[in-house]
C-alpha positions as CSV (number, residue, x, y, z in Angstrom):
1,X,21.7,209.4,124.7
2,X,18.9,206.9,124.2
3,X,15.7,208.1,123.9
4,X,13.5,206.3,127.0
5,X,10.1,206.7,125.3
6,X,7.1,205.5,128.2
7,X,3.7,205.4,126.9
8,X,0.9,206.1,128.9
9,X,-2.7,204.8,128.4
10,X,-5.6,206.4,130.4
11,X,-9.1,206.5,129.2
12,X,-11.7,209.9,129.0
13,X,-14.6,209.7,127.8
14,X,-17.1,212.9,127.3
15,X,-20.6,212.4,127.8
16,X,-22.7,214.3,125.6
17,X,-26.5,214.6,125.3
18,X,-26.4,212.3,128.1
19,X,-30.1,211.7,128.6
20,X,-30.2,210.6,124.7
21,X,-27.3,208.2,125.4
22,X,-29.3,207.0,128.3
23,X,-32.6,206.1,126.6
24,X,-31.0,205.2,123.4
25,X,-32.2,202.1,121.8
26,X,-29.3,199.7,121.4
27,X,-29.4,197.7,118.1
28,X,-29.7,194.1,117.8
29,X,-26.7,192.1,116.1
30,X,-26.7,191.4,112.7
31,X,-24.9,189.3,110.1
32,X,-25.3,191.6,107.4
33,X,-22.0,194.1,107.2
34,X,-22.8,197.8,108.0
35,X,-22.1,200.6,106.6
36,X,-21.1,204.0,107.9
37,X,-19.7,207.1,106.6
38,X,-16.7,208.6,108.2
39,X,-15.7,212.5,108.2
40,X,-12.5,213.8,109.5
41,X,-11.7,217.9,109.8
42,X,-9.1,219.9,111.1
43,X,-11.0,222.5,111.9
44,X,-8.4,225.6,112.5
45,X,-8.0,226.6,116.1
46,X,-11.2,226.2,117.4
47,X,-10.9,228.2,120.9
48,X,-14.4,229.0,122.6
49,X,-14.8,232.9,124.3
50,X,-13.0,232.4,127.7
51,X,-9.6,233.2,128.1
52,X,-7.8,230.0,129.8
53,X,-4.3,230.7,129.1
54,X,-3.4,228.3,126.9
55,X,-4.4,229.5,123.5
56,X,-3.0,230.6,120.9
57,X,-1.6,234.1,121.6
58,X,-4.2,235.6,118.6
59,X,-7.7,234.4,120.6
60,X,-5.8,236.0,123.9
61,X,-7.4,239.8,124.5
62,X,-8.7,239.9,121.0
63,X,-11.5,242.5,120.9
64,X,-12.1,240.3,117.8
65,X,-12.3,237.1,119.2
66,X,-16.2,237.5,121.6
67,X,-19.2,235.6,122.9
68,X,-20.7,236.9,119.1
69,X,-17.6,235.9,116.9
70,X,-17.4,232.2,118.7
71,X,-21.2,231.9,118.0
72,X,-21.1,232.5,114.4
73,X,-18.2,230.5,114.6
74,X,-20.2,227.0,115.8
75,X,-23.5,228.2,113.7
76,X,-20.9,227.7,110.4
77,X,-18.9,224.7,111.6
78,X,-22.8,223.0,112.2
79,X,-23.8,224.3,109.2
80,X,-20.8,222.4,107.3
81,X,-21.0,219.1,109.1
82,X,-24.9,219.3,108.4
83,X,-23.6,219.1,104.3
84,X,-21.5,216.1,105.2
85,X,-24.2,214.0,106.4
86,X,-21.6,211.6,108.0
87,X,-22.4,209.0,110.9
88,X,-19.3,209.9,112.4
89,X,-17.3,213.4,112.3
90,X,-13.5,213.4,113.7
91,X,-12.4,216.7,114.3
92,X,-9.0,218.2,115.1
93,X,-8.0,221.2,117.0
94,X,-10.9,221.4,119.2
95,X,-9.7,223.3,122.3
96,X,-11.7,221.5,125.0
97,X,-14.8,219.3,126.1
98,X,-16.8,222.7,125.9
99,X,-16.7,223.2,123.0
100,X,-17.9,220.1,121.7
101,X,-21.0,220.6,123.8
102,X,-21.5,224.0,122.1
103,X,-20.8,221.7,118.5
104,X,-23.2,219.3,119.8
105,X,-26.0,221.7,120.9
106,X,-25.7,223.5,117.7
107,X,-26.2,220.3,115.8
108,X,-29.2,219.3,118.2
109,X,-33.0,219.6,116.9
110,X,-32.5,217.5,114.0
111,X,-36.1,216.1,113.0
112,X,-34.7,212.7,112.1
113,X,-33.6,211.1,114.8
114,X,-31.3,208.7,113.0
115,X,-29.6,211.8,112.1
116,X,-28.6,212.9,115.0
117,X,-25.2,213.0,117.2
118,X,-26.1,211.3,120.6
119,X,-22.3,210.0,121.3
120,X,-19.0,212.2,121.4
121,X,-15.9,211.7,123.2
122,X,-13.0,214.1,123.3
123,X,-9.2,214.0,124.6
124,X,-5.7,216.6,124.9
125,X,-2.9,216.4,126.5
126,X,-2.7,218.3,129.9
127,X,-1.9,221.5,129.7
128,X,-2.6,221.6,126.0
129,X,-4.1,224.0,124.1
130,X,-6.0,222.1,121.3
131,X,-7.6,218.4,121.2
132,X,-9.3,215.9,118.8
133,X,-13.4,214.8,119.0
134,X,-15.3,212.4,117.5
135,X,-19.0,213.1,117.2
136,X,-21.2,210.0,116.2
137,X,-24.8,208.9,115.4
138,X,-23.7,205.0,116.9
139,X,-22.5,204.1,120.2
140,X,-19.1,204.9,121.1
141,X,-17.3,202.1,123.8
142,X,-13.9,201.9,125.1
143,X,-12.6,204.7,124.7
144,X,-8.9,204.7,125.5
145,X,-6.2,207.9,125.2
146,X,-2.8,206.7,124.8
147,X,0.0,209.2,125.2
148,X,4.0,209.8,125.1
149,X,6.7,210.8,128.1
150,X,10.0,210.4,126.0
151,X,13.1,211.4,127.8
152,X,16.3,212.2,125.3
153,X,18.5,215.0,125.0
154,X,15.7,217.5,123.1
155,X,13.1,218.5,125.4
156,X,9.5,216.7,124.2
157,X,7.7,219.3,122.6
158,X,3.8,219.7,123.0
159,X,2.4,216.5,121.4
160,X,-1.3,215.8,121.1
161,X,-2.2,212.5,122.4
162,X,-3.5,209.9,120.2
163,X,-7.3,208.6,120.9
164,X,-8.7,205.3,120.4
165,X,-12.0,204.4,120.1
166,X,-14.7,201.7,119.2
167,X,-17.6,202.6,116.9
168,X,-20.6,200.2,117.3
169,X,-23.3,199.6,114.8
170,X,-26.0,196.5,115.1
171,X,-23.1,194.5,116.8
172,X,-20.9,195.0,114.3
173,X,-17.5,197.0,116.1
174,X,-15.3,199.5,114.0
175,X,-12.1,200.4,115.9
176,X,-11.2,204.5,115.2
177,X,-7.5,205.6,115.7
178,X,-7.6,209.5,115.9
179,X,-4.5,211.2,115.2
180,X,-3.4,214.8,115.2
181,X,0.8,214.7,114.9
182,X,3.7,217.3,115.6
183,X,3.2,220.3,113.0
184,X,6.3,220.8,110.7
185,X,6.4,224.5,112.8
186,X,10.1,225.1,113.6
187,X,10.9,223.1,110.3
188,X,9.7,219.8,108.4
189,X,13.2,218.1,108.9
190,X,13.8,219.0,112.6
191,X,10.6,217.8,114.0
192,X,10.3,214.5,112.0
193,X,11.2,212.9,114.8
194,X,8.3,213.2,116.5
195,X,6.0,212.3,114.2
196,X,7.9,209.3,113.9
197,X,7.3,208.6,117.5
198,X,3.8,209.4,116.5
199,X,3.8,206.7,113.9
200,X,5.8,203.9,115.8
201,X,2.8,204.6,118.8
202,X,0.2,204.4,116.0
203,X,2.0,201.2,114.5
204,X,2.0,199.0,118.2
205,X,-1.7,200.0,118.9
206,X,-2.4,198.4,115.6
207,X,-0.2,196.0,115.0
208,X,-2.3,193.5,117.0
209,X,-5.5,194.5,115.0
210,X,-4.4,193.8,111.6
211,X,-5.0,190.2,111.7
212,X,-8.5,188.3,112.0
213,X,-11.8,190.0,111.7
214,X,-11.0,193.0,113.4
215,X,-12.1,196.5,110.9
216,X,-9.7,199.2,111.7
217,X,-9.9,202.7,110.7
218,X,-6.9,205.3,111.5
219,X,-7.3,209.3,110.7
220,X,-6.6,213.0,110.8
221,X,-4.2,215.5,110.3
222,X,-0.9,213.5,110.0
223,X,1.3,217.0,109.4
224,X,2.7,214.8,106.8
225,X,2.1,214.4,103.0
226,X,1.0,211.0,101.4
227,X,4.8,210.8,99.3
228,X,6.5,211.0,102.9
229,X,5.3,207.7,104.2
230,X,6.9,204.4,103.1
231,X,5.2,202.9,100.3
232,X,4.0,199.3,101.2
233,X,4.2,196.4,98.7
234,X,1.3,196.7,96.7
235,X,0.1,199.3,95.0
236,X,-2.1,202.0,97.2
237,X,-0.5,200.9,100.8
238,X,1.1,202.5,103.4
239,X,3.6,200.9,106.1
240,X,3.7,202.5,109.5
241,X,6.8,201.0,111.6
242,X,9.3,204.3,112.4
243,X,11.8,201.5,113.7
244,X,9.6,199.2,115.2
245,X,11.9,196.3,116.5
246,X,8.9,193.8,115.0
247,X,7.5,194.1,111.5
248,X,5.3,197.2,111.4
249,X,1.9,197.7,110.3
250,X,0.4,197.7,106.5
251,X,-2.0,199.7,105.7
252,X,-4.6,200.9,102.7
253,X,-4.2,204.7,102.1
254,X,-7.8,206.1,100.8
255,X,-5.5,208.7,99.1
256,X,-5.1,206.1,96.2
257,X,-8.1,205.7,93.8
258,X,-8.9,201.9,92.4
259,X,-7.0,202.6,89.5
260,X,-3.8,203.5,91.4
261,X,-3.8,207.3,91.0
262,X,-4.0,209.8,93.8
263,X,-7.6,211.6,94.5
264,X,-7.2,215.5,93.6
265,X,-7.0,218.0,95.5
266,X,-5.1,217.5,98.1
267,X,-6.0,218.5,101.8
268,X,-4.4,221.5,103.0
269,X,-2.7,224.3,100.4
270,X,0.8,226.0,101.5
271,X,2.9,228.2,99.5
272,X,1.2,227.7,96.3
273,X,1.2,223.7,96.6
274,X,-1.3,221.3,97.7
275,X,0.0,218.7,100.3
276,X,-2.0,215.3,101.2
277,X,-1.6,215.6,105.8
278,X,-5.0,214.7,106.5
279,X,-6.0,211.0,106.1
280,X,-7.7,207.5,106.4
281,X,-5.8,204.5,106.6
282,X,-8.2,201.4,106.6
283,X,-6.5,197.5,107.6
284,X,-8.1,194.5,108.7
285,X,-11.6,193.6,107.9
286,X,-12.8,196.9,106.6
287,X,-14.1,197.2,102.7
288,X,-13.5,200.6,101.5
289,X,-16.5,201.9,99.4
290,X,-15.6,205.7,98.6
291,X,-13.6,208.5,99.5
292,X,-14.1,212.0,98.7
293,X,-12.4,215.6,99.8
294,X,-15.2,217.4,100.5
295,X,-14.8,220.7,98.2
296,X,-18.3,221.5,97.4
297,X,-19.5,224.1,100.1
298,X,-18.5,227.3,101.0
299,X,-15.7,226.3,103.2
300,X,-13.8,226.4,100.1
301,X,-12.8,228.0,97.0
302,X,-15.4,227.3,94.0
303,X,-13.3,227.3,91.4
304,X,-9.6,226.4,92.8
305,X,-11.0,224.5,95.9
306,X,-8.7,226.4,97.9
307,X,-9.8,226.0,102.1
308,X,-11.1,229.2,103.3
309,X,-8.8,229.7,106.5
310,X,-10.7,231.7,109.6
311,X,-8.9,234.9,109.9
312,X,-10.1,236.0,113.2
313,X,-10.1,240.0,112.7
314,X,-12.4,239.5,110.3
315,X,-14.5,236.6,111.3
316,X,-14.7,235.1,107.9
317,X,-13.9,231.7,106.6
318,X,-13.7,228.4,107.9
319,X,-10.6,226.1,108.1
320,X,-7.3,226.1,106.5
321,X,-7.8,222.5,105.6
322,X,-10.3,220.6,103.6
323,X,-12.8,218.1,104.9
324,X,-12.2,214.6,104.1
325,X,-14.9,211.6,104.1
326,X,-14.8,208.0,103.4
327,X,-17.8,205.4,103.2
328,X,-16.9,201.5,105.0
329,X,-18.7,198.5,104.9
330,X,-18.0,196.1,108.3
């Protein structure tokens, strides 16, 4: 049977810090390109301490999992974004608009005020147990959640919607694609297929971008490694189509240093291998300056830069992946 794929665009938009968003002072436009720094974070299962129903069976009547143990939790997640000093923070596997008020509020008090977040925004599927956020020191407009009903003969798993957004800075615009695709849970093979409904979704949202002056920045956890994408023509780029009718979308993957080899480590560490799932793609009229995995704090390994997965009977650790962060010019 033909798939019937219908794509669905709503928009949500999360108001944090609401009275600093009101009285923020909106910058004038400039000609000069701006800069930002960009940091991206699946951050493991991030449930608060209410019981909703819809998380993961671990964080459900846990004597582990309390008020105390989701504190500690936020204090350490701050903590690490603090080290990152990023303008903007994407973060996977939030579970709900909650808890990126708790992120925000644990972030709050920064003396500089340039420093801190004022703008977030936030989206899941309904139903869903985990989400993506984006946490930034600019104004965030339009944002716009765009989502997947496909009707085929295998039932459409849970799929995490995928969130677009604008970042503005002196009137200078930055559009964000945040992305957090089928896991390879239930095998890497069998559940391709949705990711590449993922991709071809990604691929028409951007395919009218890629042209002009329009700076376009798609991330996060991919649940698929750098080698599993098709390799564009030139040296370092990606090209996202998963059977696009039209010619799909190419695209620069940060992964690949100037000189054509890939940045080490990778991401996220499985089986005794390290796999390259988390990401930034950059096309149209962005200029790459830097790209780093973030692998000096204590959210990792010091000497094998391993992630430090949360184990939740114990309370300890951080994420099972490793940050990433990037530096544009736009």
């Amino acid at each position: 049977m033909k798939n019937i794929i219908h794509l669905f665009y709503s928009v949500l938009m999360v108001s944090l810090l609401s009275s600093c968003m009101a009285s923020a002072d909106h910058e004038s436009y400039s000609e000069k390109a701006q800069e930002i720094k960009i940091a991206c974070w699946n951050t493991q299962t991030f449930f608060d301490s209410m019981t909703e129903g819809t998380e993961y069976a671990e964080f459900i009547k846990n004597k582990s999992w309390n008020d105390e143990a989701y504190s500690i939790r936020l204090e350490r997640l701050a903590s690490a974004i603090k080290e990152f000093d990023a303008d903007v923070v994407v973060l996977e596997e939030i579970e709900n608009e909650s808890v990126m008020h708790d992120i925000a509020n644990f972030l709050a008090g920064e003396w500089n005020s340039r420093k801190a977040y004022s703008y977030a925004c936030f989206a899941k599927e309904k139903g869903g147990s985990i989400g993506v956020g984006v946490l930034s020191r600019f104004e965030l407009a339009s944002p716009t959640v765009h989502a997947m009903d496909i009707r085929c003969d295998t039932e459409m798993p849970s799929m995490r919607p995928l969130l677009q957004v604008t970042v503005l800075k002196a009137g200078h615009e930055l559009t964000l694609f945040v992305n957090h695709w089928k896991s390879m849970s239930g095998g890497k093979e069998e559940t391709e297929i949705w990711r590449q409904h993922q991709e071809e979704l990604l691929a028409r949202r951007m395919a009218g971008m890629t042209s002009g002056n329009a700076a376009v920045i798609a991330c996060g956890d991919f649940n698929r490694d750098l080698g599993d994408f098709s390799a564009g023509e030139e040296s370092g780029t990606v090209f996202l189509n998963a059977g696009l009718d039209e010619e799909g979308v190419s695209v620069r993957s940060l992964w690949y240093a100037q000189s054509g080899s890939v940045v080490e480590p990778g991401s996220y560490y499985y089986d005794g291998e390290w796999s390259r799932i988390d990401h930034f793609f950059a096309s149209g009229a962005v200029e790459v300056l830097d790209f780093n995995v973030q692998t000096d704090g204590p959210w990792c390994d010091g000497t094998t830069h391993i992630p430090e997965r949360y184990m939740i009977y114990s309370g300890k650790g951080y994420s099972d992946h490793l940050p990433i962060t990037c530096r544009v010019r736009f």
